[in-house]
N, C-alpha and C positions, 0 to 999 in steps of 0.2 A: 647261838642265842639260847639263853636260861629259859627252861621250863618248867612253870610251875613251880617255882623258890621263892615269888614275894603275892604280893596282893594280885598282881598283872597274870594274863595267861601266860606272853612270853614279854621277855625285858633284856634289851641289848641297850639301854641306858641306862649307865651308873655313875653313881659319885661316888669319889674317896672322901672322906671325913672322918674327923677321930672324933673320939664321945668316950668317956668311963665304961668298961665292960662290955665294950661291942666289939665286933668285925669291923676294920676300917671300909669295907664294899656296898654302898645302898642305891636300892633303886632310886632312880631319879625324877622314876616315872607316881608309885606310889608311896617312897617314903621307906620301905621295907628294908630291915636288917638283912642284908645277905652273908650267906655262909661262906669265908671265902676258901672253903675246900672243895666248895664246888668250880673252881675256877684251876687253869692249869698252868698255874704258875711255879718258878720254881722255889725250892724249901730256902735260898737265901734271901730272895724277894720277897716273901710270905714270911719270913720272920723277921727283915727290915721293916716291914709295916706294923706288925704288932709291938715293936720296939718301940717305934714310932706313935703309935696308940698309946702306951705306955707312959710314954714323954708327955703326955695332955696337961698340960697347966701346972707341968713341972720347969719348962723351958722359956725362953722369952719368946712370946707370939711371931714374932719377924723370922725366927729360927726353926720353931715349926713347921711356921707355912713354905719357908724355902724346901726342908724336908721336904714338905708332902708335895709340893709342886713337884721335885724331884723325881720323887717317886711314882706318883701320878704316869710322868713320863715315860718310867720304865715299866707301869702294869699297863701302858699304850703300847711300849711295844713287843711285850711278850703274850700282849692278846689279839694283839692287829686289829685289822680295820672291822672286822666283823661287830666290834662295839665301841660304843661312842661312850668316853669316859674325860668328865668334867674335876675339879679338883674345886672342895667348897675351902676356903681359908677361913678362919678362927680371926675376932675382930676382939 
């Protein structure tokens, strides 16, 4: 569980979403950019996501969101059950 990285004391709720110039990782509890270096994931998952960021409103919406579900999936299972992680789709 994150400590002390968003508004919350601690936060084992996140969402993935992309936005211009953020970390794809936000609390889901207050809203809060998180840094996704604080997270231990590995450097080709962490740079698929920022690709993936990247791609924001360059891509056709349906192809994003299949991405980040994707993905989604795989920062579930290289952080396990210890956090609960939602995937927001782009409309």
């Amino acid at each position: 569980m994150l400590k002390n990285v968003c508004n919350c004391e601690f936060t084992n709720s996140l969402k993935l979403e992309a936005d211009f110039g953020a970390d794809p990782i936000w609390c889901s509890l207050c809203g809060w950019n998180l840094d996704i270096d604080e997270f231990p994931l590995k450097d080709n998952l962490t740079n698929d996501l920022f690709q993936w960021t990247e791609q924001y409103k360059k891509i056709p919406i349906n192809e994003h969101n299949a991405i980040g579900q994707s993905l989604t999936e795989k920062v579930k299972e290289e952080l396990g059950l210890e956090y609960r992680i939602i995937f927001i789709t782009d409309k």
